[in-house]
C-alpha positions in Angstrom: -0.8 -17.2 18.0 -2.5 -14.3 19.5 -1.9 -13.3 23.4 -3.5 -14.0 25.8 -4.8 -10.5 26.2 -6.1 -10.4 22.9 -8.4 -13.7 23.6 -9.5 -12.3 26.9 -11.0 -9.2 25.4 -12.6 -11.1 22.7 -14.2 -13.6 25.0 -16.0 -10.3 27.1 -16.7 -8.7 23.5 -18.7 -11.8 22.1 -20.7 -12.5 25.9 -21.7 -8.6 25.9 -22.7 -9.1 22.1 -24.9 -12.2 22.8 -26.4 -10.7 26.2 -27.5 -7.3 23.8 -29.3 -9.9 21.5 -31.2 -11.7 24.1 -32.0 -8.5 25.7 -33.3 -6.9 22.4 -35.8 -10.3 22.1 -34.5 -12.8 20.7 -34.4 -14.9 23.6 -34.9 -18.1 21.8 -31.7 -19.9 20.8 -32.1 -19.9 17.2 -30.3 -22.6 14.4 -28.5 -20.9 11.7 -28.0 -22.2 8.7 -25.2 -20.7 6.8 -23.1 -21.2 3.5 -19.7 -19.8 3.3 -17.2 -20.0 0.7 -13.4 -20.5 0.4 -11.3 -17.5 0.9 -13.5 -17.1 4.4 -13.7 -20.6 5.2 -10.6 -21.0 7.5 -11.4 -17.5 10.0 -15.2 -19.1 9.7 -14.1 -22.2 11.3 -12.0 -20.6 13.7 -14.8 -18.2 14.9 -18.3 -20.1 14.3 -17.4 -22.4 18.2 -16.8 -19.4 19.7 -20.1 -17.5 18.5 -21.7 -20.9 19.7 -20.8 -20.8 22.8 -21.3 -16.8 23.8 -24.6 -16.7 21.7 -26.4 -19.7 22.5 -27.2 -20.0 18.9 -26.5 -23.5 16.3 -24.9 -23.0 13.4 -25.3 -26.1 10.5 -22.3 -25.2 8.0 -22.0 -25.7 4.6 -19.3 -24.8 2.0 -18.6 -24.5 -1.9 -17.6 -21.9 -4.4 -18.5 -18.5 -4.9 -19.5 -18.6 -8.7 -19.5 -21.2 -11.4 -21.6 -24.4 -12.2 -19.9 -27.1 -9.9 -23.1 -29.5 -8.3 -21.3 -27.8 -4.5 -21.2 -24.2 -5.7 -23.1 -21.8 -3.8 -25.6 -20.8 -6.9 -26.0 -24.3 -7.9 -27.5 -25.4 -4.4 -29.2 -21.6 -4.8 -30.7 -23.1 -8.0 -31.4 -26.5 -6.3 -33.1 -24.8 -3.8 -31.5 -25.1 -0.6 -31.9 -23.1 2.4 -29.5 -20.8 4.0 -30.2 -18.1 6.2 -26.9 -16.7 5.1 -24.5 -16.6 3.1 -20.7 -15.3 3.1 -18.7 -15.1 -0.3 -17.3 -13.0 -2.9 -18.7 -9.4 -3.8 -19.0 -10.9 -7.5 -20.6 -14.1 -6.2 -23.1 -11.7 -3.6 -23.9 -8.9 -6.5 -24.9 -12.5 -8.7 -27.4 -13.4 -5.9 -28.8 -10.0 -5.3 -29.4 -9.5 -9.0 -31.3 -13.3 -8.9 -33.8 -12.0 -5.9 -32.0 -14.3 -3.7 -30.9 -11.7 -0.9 -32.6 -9.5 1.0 -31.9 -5.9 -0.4 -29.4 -3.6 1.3 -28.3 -6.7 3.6 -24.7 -6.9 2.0 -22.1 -6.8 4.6 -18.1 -6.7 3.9 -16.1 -8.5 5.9 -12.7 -9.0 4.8 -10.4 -8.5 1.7 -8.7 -10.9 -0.4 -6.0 -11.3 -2.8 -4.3 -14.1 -5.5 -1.6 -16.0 -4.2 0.6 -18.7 -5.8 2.3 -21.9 -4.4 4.3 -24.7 -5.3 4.6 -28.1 -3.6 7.3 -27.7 -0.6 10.9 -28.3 -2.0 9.8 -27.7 -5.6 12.0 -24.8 -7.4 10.2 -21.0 -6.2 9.5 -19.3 -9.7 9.3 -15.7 -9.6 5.8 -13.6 -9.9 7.0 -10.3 -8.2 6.7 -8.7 -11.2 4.2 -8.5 -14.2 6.9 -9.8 -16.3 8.4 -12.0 -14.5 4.6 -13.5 -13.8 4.3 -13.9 -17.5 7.9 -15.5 -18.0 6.7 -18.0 -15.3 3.4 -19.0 -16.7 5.0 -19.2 -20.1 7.8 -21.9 -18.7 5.3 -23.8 -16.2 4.6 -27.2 -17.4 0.9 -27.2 -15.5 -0.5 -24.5 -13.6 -3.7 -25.3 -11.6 -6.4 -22.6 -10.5 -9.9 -22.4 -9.1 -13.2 -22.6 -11.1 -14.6 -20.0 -8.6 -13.6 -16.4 -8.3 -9.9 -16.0 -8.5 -9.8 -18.5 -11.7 -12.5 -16.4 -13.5 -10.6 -13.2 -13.1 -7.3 -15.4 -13.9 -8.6 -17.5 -16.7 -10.8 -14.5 -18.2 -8.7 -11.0 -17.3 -5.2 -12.1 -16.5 -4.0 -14.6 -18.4 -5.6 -12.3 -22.0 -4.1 -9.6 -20.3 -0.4 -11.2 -20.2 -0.6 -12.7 -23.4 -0.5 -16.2 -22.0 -4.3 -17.3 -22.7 -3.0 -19.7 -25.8 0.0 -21.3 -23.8 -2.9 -21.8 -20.9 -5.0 -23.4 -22.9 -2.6 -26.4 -23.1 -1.2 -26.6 -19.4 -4.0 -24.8 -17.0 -5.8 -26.7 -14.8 -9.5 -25.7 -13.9 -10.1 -27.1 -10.4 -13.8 -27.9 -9.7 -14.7 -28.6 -5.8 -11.5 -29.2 -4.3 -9.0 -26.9 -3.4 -6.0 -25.8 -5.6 -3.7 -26.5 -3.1 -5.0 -30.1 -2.3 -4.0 -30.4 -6.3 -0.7 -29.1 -6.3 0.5 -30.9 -2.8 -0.4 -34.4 -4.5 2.1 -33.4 -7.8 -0.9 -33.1 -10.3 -0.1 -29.4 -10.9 3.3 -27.6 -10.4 1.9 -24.1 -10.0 -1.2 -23.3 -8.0 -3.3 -20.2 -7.8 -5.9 -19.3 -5.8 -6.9 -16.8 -3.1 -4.1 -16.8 -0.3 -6.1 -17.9 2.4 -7.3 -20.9 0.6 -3.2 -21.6 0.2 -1.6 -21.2 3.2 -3.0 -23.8 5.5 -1.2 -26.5 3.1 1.9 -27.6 4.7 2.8 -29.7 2.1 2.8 -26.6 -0.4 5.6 -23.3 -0.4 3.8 -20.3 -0.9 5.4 -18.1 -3.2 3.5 -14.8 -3.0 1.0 -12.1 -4.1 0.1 -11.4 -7.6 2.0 -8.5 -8.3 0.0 -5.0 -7.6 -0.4 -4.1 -10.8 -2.3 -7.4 -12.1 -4.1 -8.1 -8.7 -7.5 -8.4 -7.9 -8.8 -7.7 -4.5 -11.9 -8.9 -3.5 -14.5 -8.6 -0.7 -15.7 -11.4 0.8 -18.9 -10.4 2.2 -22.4 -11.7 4.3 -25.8 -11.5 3.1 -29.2 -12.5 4.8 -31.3 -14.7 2.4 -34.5 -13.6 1.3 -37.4 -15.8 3.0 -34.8 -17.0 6.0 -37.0 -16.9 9.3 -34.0 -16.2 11.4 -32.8 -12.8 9.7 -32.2 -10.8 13.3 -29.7 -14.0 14.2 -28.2 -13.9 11.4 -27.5 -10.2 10.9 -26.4 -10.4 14.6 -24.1 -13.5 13.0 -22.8 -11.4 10.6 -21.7 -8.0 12.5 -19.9 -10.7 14.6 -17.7 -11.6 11.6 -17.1 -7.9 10.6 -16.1 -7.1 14.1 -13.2 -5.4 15.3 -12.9 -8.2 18.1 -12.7 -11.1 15.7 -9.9 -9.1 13.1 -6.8 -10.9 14.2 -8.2 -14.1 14.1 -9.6 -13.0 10.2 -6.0 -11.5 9.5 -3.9 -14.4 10.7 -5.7 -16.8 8.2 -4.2 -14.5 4.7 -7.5 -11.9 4.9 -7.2 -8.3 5.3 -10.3 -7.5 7.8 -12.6 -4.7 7.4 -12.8 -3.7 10.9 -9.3 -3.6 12.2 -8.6 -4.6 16.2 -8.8 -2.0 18.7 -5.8 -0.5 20.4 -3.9 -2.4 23.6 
């Protein structure tokens, strides 16, 4: 839980951030609509009620996956065309949409790192993945092993598994989990080994988390913002985004398995 003193600054940094952006004009409360997905989802819904209140602003929240063709995915509802003003996911899933027209150019804003964790449901036996080998042995023995159809299961299912000689024996017990979190899979016993980013693990307290990837096989990935081309409410939304990135906000980002890009200033 962060101290008191901690919350306290916070609280003055957001009013003095939503008094610059009424001061600069936009004096209209505006309604954001923003898509965000997993890996950021749990510091989004920490931080989003207390933008509302210092800003003024709305913010209509929507989730789903950074790549891939699930009907919830961020470039399906892209394709289906739904509007966002903007949109928070992974560098892979952002460099996609930029690419597509979709975001307006030079926009892109990092927020936070991630990484792949693995978990087990609580009491189940802890298999070892602190090394590459033992990672291997572990996906070799496990009778089902579950990951996401966004970005931590591409790199996974397309780079890892190839990489580890595993890709055949993963054929037979992977799981690829479409609009539901891994962990939700492996807490009800459908899977005995989850992977997925760590902050999309961690909140599960029916699940043991078990650890990184080891540093040699990991993939560390930015989860970043970007303001959507044709959005009539780019100057809330960029103001939106710097919030997330903030220094301010960094311990609420870092408690929830992210490694923030702006790091909390000094006591």
């Amino acid at each position: 839980m962060l101290a008191r003193r901690t919350w306290l600054r916070l609280g003055a940094t957001l009013v003095l951030g939503a008094s610059s952006l009424l001061a600069s004009g936009a004096a209209v409360a505006a309604e954001l609509h923003v898509i965000t997905s997993g890996a950021f989802t749990e510091a989004y819904k920490q931080l989003i009620p207390i933008y509302e209140a210092a800003s003024g602003h709305t913010v209509r929240s929507s989730f789903g996956a950074s790549v891939g063709n699930a009907p919830d995915s961020i470039p399906s509802r892209f394709a289906r065309g739904e509007k966002f003003d903007l949109v928070i996911l992974s560098e892979t899933g952002l460099e996609a949409l930029e690419k597509d027209g979709r975001l307006v150019p030079g926009s892109r804003l990092d927020l936070a790192r991630s990484h792949i964790g693995a978990a087990v449901r609580k009491g189940a036996p802890r298999p070892d993945i602190s090394t590459v080998e033992a990672l291997r042995r572990t996906l070799l023995e496990a009778g089902s092993v579950a990951y996401s159809a966004s970005a931590s299961g591409a790199y996974l299912s397309t780079v890892l598994f190839p990489k580890l000689g595993v890709e055949e024996r993963l054929r037979q017990t992977g799981k690829r989990i479409l609009s539901e979190r891994v962990g939700a899979v492996v807490a009800r016993g459908d899977a005995e080994l989850g992977f997925q980013q760590v902050s999309e693990l961690i909140y599960f307290k029916e699940l043991d988390f078990i650890g990184t990837l080891p540093p040699e096989v990991q993939q560390s990935l930015f989860f970043s913002a970007g303001l959507v081309q044709g959005s009539s409410q780019q100057e809330a939304a960029r103001h939106l985004a710097r919030f997330l990135r903030s220094a301010a906000v960094a311990p609420i980002v870092r408690a929830t398995g992210l490694d923030p890009v702006a790091e909390a200033p000094a006591r």
